[in-house]
DOFI-206832 format. One record per residue: residue number from 1; residue in one letter; x, y, z of N, C-alpha, C in turn. Coordinates in nm, 2 decimals. Layout:
// residues N
- NUM,a,X,Y,Z,X,Y,Z,X,Y,Z;
...
***
This chain:
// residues 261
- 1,x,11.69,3.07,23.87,11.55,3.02,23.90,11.53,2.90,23.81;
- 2,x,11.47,2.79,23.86,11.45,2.66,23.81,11.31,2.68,23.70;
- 3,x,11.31,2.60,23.55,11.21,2.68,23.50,11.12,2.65,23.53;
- 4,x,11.11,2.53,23.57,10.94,2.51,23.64,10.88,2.64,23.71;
- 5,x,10.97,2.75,23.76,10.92,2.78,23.86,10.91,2.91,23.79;
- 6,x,10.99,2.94,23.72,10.95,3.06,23.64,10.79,3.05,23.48;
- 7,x,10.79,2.94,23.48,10.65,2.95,23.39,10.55,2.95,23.45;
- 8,x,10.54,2.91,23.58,10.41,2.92,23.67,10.39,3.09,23.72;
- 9,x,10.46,3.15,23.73,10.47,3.31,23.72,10.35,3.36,23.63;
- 10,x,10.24,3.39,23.68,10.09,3.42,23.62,10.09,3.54,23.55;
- 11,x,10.17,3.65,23.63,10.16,3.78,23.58,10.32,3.84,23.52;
- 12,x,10.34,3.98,23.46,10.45,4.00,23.38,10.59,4.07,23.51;
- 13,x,10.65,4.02,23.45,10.74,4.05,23.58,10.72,4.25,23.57;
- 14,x,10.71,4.32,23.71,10.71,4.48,23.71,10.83,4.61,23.65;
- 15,x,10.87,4.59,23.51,10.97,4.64,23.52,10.97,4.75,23.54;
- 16,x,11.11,4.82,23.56,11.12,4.97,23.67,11.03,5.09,23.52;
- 17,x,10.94,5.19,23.61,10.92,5.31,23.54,11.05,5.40,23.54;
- 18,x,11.02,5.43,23.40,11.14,5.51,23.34,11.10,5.67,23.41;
- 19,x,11.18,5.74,23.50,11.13,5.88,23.52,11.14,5.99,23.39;
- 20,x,11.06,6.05,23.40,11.01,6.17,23.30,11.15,6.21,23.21;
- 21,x,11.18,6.19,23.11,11.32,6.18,22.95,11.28,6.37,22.97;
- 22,x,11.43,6.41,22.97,11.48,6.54,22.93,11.45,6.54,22.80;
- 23,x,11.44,6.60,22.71,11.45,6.59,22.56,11.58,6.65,22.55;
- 24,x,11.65,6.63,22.44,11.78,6.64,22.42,11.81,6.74,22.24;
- 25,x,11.75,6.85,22.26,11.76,6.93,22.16,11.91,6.87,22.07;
- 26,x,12.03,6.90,22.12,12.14,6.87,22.05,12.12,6.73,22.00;
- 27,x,12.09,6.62,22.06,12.08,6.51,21.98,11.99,6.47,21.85;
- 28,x,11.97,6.59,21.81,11.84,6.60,21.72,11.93,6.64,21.57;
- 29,x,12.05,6.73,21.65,12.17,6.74,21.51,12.26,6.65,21.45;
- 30,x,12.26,6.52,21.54,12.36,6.41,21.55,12.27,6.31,21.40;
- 31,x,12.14,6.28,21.49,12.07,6.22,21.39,12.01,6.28,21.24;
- 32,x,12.00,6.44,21.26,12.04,6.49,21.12,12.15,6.52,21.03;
- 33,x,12.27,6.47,21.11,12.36,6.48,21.03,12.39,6.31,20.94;
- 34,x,12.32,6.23,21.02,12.34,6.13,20.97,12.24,6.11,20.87;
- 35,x,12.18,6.19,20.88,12.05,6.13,20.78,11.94,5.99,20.84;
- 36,x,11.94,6.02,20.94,11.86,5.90,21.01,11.71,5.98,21.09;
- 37,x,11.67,5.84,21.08,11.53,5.86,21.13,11.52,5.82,21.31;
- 38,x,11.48,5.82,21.40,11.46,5.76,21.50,11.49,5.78,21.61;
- 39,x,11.53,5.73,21.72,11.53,5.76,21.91,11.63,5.72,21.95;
- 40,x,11.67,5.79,22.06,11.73,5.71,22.16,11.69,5.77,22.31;
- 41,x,11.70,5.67,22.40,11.66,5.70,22.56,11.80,5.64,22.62;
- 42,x,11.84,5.72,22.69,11.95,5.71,22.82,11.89,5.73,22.94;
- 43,x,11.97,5.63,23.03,11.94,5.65,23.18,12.06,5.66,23.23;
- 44,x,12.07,5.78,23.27,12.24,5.80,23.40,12.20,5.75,23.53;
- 45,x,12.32,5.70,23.51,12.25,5.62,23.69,12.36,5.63,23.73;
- 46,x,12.45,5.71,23.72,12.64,5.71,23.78,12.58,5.85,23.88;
- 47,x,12.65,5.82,24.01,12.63,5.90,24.10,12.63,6.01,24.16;
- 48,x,12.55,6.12,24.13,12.59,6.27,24.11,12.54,6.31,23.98;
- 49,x,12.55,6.23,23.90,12.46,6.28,23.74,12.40,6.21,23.65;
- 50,x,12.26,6.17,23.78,12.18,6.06,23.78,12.06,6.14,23.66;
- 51,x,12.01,6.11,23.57,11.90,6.17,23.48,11.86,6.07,23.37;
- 52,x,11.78,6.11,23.30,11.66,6.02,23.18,11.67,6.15,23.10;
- 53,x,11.73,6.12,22.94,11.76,6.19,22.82,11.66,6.10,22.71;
- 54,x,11.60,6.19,22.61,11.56,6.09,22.52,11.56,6.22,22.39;
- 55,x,11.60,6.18,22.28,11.54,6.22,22.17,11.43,6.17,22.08;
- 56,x,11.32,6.21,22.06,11.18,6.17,21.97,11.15,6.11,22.06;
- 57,x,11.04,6.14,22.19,11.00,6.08,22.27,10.89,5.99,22.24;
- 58,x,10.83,6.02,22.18,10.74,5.98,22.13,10.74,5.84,22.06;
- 59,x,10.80,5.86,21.95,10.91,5.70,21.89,10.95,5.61,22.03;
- 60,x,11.02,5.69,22.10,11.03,5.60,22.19,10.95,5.51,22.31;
- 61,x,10.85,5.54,22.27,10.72,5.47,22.33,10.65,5.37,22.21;
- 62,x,10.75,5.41,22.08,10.62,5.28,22.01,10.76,5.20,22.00;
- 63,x,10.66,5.04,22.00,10.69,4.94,21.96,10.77,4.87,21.87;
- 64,x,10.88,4.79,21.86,10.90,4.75,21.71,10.98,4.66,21.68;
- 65,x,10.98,4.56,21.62,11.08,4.46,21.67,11.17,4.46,21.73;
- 66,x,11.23,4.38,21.76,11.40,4.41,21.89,11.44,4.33,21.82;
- 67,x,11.41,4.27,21.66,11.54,4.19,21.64,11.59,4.11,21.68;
- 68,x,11.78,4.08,21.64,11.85,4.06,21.74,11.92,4.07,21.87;
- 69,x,11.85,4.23,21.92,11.88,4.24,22.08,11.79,4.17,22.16;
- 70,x,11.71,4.06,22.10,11.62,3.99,22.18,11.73,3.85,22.25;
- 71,x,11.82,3.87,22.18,11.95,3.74,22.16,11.95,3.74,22.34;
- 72,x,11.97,3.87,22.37,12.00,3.89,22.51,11.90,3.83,22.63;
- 73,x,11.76,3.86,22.62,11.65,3.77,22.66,11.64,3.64,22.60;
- 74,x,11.68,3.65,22.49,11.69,3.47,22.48,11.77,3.39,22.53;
- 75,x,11.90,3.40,22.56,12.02,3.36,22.63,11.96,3.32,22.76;
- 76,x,11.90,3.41,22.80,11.82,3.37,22.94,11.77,3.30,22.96;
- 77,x,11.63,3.26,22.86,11.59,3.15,22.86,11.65,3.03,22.85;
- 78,x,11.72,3.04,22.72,11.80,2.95,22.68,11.82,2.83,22.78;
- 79,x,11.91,2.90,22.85,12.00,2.90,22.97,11.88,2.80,23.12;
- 80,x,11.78,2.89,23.12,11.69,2.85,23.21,11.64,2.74,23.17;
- 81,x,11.62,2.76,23.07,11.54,2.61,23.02,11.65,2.47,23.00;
- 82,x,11.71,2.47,23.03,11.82,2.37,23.06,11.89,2.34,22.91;
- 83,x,11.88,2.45,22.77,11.92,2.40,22.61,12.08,2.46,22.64;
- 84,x,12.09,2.50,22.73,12.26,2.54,22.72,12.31,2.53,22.93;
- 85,x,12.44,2.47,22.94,12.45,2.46,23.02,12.53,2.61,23.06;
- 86,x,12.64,2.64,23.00,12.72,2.75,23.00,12.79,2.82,22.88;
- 87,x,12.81,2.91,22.89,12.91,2.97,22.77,13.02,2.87,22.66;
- 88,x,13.04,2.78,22.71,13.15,2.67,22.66,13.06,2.59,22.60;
- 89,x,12.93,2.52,22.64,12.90,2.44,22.54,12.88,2.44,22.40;
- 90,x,12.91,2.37,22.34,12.91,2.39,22.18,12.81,2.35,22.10;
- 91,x,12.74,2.39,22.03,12.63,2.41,21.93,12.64,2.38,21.81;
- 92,x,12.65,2.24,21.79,12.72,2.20,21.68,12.63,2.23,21.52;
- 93,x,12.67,2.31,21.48,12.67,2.35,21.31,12.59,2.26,21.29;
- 94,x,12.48,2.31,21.18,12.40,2.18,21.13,12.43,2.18,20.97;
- 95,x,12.54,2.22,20.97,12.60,2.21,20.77,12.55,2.31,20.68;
- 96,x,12.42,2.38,20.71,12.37,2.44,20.65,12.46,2.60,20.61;
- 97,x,12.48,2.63,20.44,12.55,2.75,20.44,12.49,2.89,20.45;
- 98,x,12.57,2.94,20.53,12.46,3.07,20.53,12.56,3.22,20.46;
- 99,x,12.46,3.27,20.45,12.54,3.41,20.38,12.65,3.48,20.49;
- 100,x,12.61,3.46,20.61,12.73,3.51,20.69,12.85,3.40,20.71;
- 101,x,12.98,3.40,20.68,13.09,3.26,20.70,13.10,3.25,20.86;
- 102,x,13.13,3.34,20.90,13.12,3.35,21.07,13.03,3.21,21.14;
- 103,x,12.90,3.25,21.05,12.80,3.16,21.08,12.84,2.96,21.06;
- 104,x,12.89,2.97,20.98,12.90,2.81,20.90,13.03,2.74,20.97;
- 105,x,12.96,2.71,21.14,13.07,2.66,21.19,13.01,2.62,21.35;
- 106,x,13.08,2.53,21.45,13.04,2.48,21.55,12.98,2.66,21.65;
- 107,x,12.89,2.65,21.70,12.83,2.82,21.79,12.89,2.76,21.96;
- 108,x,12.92,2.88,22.04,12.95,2.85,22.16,12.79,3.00,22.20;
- 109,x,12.75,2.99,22.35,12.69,3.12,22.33,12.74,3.25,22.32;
- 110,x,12.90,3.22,22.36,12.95,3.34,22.34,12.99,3.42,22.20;
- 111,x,13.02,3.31,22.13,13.04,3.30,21.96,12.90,3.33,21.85;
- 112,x,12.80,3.29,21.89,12.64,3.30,21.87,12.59,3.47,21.90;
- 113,x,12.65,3.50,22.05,12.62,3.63,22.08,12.72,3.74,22.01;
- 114,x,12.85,3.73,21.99,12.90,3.83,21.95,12.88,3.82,21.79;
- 115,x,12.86,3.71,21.70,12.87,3.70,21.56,12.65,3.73,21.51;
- 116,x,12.61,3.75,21.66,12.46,3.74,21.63,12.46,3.60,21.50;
- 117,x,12.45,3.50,21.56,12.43,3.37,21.48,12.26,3.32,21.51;
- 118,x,12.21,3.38,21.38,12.07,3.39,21.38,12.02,3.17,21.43;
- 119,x,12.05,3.10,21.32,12.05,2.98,21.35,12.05,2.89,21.47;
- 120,x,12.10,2.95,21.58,12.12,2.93,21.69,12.08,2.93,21.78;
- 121,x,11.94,3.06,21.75,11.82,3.11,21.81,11.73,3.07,21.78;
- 122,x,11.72,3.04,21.63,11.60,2.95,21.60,11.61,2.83,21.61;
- 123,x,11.73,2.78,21.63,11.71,2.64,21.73,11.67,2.65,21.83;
- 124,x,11.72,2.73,21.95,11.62,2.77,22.05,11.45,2.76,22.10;
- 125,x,11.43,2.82,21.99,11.28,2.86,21.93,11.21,2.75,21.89;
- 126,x,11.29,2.62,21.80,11.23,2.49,21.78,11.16,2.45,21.92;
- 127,x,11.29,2.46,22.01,11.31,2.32,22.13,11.22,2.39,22.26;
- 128,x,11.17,2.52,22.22,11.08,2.53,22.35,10.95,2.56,22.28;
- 129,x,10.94,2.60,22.17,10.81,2.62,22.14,10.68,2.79,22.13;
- 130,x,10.63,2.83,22.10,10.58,2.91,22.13,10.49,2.95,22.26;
- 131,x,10.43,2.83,22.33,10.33,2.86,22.41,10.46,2.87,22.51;
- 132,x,10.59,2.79,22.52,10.67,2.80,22.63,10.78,2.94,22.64;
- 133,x,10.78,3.00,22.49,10.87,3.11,22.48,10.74,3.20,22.54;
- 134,x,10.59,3.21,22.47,10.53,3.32,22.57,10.52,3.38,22.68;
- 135,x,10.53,3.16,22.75,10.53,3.19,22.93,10.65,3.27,22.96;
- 136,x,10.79,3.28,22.93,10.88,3.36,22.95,10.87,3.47,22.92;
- 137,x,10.79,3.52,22.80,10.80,3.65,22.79,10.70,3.76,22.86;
- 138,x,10.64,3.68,22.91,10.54,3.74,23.01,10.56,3.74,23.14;
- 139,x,10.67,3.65,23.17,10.73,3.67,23.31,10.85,3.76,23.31;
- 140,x,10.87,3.77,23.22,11.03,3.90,23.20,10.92,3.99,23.19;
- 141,x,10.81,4.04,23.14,10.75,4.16,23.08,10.80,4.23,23.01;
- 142,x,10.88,4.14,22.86,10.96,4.22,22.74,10.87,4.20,22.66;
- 143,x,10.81,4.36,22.61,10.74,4.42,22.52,10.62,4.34,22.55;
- 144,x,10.58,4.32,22.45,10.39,4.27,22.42,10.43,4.13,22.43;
- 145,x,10.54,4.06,22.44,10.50,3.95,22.51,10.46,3.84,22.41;
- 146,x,10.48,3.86,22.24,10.43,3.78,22.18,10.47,3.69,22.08;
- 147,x,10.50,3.55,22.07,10.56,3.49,22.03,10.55,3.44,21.94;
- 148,x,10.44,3.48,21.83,10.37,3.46,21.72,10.40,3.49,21.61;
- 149,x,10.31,3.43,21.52,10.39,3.53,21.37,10.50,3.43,21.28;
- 150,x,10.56,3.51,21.20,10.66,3.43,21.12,10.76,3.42,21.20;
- 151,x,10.87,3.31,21.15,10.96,3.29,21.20,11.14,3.35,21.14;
- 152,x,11.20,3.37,21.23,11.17,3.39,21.37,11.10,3.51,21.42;
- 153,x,11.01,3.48,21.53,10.90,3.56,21.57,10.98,3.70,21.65;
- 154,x,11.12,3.73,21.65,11.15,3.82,21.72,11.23,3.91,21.63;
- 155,x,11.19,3.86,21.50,11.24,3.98,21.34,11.09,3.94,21.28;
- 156,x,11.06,3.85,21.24,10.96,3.87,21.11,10.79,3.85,21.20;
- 157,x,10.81,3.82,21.32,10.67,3.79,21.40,10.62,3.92,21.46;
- 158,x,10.55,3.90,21.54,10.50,3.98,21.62,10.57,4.06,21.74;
- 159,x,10.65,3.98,21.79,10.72,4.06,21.91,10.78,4.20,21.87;
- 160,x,10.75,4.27,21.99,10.76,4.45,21.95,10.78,4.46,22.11;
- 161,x,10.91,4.57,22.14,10.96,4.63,22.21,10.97,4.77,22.16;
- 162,x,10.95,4.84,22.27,11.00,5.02,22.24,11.15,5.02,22.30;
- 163,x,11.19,5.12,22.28,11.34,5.20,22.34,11.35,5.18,22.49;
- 164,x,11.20,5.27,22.52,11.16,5.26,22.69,11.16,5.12,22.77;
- 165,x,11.09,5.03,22.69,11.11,4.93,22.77,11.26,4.85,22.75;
- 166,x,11.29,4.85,22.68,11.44,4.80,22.67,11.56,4.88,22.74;
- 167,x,11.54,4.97,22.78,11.60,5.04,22.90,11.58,4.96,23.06;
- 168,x,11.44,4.96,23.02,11.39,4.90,23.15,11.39,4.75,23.18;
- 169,x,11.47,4.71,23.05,11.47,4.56,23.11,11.61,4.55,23.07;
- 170,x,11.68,4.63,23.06,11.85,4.63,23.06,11.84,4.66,23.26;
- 171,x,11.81,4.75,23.28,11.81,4.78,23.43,11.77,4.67,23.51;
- 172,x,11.68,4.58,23.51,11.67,4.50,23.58,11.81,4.38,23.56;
- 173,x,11.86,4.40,23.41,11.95,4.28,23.43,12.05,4.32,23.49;
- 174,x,12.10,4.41,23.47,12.21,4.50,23.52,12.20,4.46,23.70;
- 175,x,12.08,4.47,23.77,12.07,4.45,23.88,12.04,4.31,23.92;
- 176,x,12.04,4.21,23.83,12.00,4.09,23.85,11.91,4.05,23.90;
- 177,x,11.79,4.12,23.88,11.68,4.16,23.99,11.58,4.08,23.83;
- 178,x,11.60,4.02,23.71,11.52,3.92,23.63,11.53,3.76,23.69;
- 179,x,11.36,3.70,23.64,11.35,3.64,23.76,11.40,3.50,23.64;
- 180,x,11.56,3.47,23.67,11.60,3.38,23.68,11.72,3.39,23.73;
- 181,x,11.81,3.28,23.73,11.92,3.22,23.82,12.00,3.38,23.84;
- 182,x,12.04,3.40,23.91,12.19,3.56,23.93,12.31,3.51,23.83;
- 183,x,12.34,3.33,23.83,12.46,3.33,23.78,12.43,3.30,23.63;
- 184,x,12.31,3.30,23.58,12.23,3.32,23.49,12.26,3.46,23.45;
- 185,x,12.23,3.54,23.49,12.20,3.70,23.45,12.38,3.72,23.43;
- 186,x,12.43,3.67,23.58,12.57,3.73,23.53,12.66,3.66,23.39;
- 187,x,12.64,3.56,23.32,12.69,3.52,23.24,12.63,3.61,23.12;
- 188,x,12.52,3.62,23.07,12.46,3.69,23.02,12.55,3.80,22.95;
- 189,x,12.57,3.87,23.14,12.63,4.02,23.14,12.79,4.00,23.05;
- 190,x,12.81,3.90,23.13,12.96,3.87,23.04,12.99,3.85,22.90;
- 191,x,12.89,3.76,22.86,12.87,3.76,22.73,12.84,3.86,22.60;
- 192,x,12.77,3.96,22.72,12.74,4.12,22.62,12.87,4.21,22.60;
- 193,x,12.96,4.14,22.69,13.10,4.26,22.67,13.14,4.32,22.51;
- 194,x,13.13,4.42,22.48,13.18,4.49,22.35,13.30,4.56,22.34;
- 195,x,13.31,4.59,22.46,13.44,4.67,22.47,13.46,4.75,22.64;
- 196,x,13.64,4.77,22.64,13.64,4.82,22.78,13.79,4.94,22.80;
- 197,x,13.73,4.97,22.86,13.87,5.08,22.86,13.90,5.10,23.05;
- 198,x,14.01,5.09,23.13,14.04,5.09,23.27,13.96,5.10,23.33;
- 199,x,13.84,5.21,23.34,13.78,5.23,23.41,13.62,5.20,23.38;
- 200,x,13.63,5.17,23.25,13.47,5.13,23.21,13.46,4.99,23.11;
- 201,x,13.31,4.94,23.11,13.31,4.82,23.03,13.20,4.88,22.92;
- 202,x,13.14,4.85,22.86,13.06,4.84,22.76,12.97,4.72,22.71;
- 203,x,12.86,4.67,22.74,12.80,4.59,22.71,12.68,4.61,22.67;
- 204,x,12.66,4.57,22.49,12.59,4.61,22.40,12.55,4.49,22.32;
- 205,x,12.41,4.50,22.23,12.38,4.42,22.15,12.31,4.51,22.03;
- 206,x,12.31,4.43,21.89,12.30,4.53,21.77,12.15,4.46,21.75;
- 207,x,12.10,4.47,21.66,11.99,4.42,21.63,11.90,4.48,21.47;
- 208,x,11.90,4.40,21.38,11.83,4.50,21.26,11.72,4.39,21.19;
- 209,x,11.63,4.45,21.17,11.51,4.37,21.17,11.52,4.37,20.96;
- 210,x,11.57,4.44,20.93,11.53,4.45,20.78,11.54,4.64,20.78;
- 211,x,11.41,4.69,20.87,11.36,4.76,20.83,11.40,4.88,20.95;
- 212,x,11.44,4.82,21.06,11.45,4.89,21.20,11.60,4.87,21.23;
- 213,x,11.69,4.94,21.27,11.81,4.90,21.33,11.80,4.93,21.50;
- 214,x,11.88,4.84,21.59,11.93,4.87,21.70,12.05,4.86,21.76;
- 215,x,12.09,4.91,21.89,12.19,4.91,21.95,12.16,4.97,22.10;
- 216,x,12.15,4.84,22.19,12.07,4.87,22.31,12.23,4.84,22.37;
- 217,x,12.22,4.87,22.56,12.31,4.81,22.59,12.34,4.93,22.73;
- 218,x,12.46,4.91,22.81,12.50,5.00,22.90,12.71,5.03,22.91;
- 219,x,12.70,5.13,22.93,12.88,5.18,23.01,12.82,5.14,23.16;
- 220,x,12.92,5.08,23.18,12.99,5.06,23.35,13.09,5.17,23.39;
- 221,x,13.05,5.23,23.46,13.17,5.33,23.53,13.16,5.30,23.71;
- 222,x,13.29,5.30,23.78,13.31,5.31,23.90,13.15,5.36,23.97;
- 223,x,13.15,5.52,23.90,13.05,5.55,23.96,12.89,5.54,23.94;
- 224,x,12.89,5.40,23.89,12.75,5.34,23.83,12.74,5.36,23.66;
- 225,x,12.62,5.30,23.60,12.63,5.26,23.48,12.53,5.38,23.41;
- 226,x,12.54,5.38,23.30,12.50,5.47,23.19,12.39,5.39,23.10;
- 227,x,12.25,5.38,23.05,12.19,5.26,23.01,12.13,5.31,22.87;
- 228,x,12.12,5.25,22.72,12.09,5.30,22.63,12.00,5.23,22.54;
- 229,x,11.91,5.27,22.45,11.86,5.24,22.37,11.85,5.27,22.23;
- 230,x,11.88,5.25,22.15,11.89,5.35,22.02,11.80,5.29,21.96;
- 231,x,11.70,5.33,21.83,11.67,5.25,21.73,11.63,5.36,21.58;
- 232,x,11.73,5.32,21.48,11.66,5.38,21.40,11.57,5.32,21.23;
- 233,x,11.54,5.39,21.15,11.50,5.32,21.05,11.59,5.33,20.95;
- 234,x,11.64,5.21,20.88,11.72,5.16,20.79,11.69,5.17,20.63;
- 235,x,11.61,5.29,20.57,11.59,5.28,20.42,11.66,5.21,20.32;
- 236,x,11.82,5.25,20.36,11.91,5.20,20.27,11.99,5.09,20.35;
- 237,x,11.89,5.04,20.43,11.94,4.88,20.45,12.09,4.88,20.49;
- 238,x,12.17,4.77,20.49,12.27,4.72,20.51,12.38,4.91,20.52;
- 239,x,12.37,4.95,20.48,12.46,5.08,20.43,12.41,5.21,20.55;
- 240,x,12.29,5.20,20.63,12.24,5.27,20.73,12.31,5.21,20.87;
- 241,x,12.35,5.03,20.84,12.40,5.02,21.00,12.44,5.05,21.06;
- 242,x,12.58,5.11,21.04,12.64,5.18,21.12,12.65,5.31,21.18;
- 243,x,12.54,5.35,21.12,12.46,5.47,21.19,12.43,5.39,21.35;
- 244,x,12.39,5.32,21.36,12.31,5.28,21.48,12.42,5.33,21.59;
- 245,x,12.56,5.27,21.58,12.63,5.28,21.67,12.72,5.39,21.67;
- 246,x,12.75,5.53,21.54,12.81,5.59,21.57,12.71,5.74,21.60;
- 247,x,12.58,5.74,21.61,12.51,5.82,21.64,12.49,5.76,21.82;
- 248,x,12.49,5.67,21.87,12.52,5.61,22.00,12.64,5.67,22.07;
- 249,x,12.76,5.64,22.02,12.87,5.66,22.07,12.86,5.85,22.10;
- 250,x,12.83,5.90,22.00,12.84,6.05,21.95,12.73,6.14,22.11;
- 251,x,12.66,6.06,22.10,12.54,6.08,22.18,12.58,6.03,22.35;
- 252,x,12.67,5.95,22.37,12.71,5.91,22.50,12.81,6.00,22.51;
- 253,x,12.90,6.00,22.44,12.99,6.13,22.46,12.96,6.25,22.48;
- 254,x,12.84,6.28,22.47,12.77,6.42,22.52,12.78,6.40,22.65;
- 255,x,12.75,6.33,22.72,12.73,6.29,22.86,12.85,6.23,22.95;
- 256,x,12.96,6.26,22.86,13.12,6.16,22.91,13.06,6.02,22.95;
- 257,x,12.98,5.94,22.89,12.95,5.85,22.91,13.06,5.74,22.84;
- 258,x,13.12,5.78,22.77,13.23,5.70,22.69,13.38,5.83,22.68;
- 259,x,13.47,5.79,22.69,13.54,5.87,22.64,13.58,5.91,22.51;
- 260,x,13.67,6.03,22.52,13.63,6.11,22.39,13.73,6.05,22.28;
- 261,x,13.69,6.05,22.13,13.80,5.98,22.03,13.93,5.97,22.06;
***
C-alpha cells in the first residue's frame, strides 16, 4: 500500500482477538528454574492442535516497551514510506563508533535486522518524524500507538506493547492481512528468518529495553505456524538475556513446536 494511502487510515487497523490462553502450569517451572520474572503467550495454529497457552496471564496483558522487536513494524514503515527500497539497499554508516563492532559499518535491512543495528532506526525515526510514525502506528494498531517520549521512543519513549498484542500483530503479518504492500510484509517475513530445519522455519526478533527483555516471533510447520511472545525482566541486565530465548525454546518444545535438542 502506497503511504499516502495508509496515513489517511482514521482508525487503528482491527487486530485479531486472542481466544481465551490455557494457563500452562508446567511453564511456570521453566521460568523458575531460570530465575526469571515474566510471560509468554503461544498461539498453535498448526492443524489439529490449534490452541492459546500463556503463562502469567495477567503480565501478559500489560504493556511495556517492545524495544527492538518494534525493528519488525518499523521495517514496514520504513519500507512504505519510500526510506528503503529493498533488502539490498545500503545504509551507509555515518562514522560514528558504537559499542557494538557489528554496528560500525555500511547497514543493509537485512544486516540492521539480524545485528538489531539500533542507528539505523533512529535514522528512520529522524526522516519521518513523530506526528508521521504515529499515523502508522495507529493504522497497524501496535500497542498504545505512541511515538513520544525520549528517543528512541520504542526503548526510552512511550510506546508499550503487551505479549497479547504482539501475538496479534505477528498473526496478521504472517497472513499479510497488515495494511501495507504483501511484497512488503513478505520481505519483512524474510528478513526475520533465525533459523530452519526441513520441515520448519523460525522467524524471531529479540528486543531488550534496559529493563524488559524480548523474543517475539513464529515456527512454520507444513501444518501451519506456532506464534510466540516472551517477555521477561532483566535485573541482572546483559547476563539475563539469554534467558529470553532458552526459556522460549524449552517452552515450544513442550508443544513439539521446535524439535527436540
Amino acid at each position: 500500500m502506497h503511504r499516502r494511502h495508509l496515513l489517511l487510515l482514521a482508525t487503528a487497523l482491527p487486530l485479531p482477538t486472542l481466544a481465551a490462553a490455557k494457563p500452562r502450569p508446567d511453564w511456570s517451572a521453566l521460568f523458575a528454574a531460570a530465575n526469571a520474572q515474566g510471560t509468554i503467550v503461544v498461539v498453535d495454529a498448526r492443524q489439529g492442535q490449534e490452541g492459546s497457552y500463556v503463562h502469567n496471564p495477567a503480565r501478559a496483558d500489560q504493556r511495556l516497551s517492545p524495544a527492538s522487536t518494534f525493528k519488525v513494524a518499523h521495517s514496514l514503515v520504513a519500507l512504505d514510506a519510500g526510506l528503503l527500497r529493498d533488502e539490498f539497499q545500503v545504509v551507509p554508516w555515518d562514522g560514528v563508533q558504537r559499542s557494538v563492532p557489528a554496528w560500525n559499518q555500511d547497514q543493509t535491512l537485512r544486516s540492521a535486522m539480524r545485528q538489531s543495528t539500533v542507528w539505523v532506526f533512529e535514522g528512520f525515526a529522524r526522516q519521518l518524524g513523530e506526528a508521521r510514525e504515529a499515523a502508522y502506528l495507529r493504522a497497524m494498531g501496535y500497542g498504545n500507538a505512541l511515538a513520544s517520549g525520549a528517543a528512541p521512543f520504542w526503548v526510552e519513549g512511550d510506546l508499550a506493547i503487551s505479549a497479547n498484542e504482539q501475538v496479534a500483530f505477528l498473526q496478521c503479518l504472517y497472513r499479510n492481512e497488515l495494511p501495507f504492500a504483501v511484497a512488503h510484509q513478505r520481505l519483512v517475513k524474510d528478513v526475520m528468518v533465525a533459523e530452519a530445519g526441513p520441515d520448519w522455519i523460525l522467524r524471531a526478533k529479540t528486543g531488550w529495553s534496559g529493563q524488559v527483555g524480548w523474543w517475539v516471533g513464529w515456527v512454520e510447520w507444513p501444518t501451519g505456524p506456532v506464534f510466540f511472545a516472551l517477555n521477561i525482566d532483566t535485573p541482572q541486565r546483559m547476563a539475563d538475556l539469554p534467558k529470553r530465548i532458552d526459556i522460549t525454546r524449552q517452552v515450544l518444545r513442550t508443544l513439539k513446536a521446535l524439535p527436540p535438542v
